[in-house]
N, C-alpha and C positions, 0 to 999 in steps of 0.2 A: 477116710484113708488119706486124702488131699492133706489136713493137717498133722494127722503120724508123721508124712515124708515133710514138710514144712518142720516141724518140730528136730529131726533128725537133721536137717541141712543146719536150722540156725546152730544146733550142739554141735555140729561138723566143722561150720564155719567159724563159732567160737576158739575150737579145736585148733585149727587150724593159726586164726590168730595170735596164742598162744605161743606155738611152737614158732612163727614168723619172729615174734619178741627174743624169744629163746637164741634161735641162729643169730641174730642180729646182736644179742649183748654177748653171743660165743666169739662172734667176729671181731670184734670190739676189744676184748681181752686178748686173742691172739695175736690181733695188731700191739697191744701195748706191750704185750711180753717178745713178740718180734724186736721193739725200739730198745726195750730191756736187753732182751740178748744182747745186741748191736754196742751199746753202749756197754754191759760186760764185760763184750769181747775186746771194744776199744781199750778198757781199763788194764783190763789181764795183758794186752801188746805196750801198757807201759810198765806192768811191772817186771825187777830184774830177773835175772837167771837163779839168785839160790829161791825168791818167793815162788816163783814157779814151783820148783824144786818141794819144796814144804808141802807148796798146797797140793800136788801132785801126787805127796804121801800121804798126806791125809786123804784124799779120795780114796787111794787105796787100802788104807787099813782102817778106816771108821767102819764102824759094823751100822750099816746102815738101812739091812733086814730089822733089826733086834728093835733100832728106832719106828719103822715101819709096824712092824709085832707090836709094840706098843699103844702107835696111834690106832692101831683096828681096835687094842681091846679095850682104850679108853673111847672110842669112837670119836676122836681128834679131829675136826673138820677145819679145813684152811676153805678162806672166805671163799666162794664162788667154784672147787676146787672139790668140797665134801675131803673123805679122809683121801690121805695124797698117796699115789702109789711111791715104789723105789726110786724108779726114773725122777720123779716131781719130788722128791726128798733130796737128791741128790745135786741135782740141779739147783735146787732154793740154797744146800750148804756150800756150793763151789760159787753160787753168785755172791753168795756173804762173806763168804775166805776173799774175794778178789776184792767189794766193797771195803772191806777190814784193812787187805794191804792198800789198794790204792789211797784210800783216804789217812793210813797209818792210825787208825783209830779199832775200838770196839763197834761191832753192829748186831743186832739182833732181830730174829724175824722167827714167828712159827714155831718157835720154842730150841731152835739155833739159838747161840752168840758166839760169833766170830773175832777171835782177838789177836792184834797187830801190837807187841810191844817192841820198841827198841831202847835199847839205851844211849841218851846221848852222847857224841864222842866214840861210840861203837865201831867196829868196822861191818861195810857189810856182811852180810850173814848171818849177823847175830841177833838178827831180830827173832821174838819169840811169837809164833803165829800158834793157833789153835783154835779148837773147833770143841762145842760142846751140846748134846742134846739136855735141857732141864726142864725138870718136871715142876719141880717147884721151887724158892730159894724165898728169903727173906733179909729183912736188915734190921739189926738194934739200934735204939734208938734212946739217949738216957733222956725217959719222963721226965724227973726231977730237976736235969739240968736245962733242960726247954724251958720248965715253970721257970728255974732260975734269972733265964737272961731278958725274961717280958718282964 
């Protein structure tokens, strides 16, 4: 009997240690996504009044169920995250909308790409901001002329 309940402690305790690992690397993530918001939020208090504006409307009119519907029925897993709900879809597009204007650049993450165009000489405003869910995409490339230029 003495070793049954021995046997049952050490799988307890293994148990246990497990889950110890688990909270700890949970911890660890929500600290770095706490520094992430922060940093965000800094970015988003520099950009102007119409980028606000833009990104503002894209939160609101991106159907961001239908993207959601999608990652369940591809079973679409973001690292450490498994498939994301709405809330965590949402939040990853409005930090890549803000990264995209602050940086005045494209960025991509999770199958987003957030893009920041302007044209030079522009006035404000006229920057082109967007937001895009992709499944898949590719690019051509002429074979022939790669052999060409080696």
């Amino acid at each position: 009997m003495k070793e049954y309940d021995n046997e049952k402690i050490e799988s307890l305790e293994a148990k246990i240690g497990i889950l110890e690992k688990t909270i700890e690397e949970v911890k660890r993530v929500l600290a770095c996504k706490k520094r992430e918001t922060a940093t965000n939020l800094a970015q988003y208090a520099h950009l102007n009044k119409v980028e606000k504006s833009k990104i503002e409307d894209i939160m609101r009119n991106f159907d961001f169920e239908k993207v959601h519907d999608v990652m369940q029925y591809l079973d679409w897993h973001w690292v450490k995250v498994g498939v994301p709900t709405v809330e965590d879809i949402k939040a990853e597009a409005k930090r890549l909308l803000v990264d995209a204007c602050y940086e005045k650049t494209t960025v991509a993450c999770g199958g987003f790409r957030a893009t920041y165009e302007a044209t030079p000489g522009s006035e404000e405003g006229d920057e082109f901001i967007q937001l895009e869910f992709i499944l898949t995409d590719a690019e051509g490339f002429d074979e022939d002329e790669a052999e060409e230029e080696e």
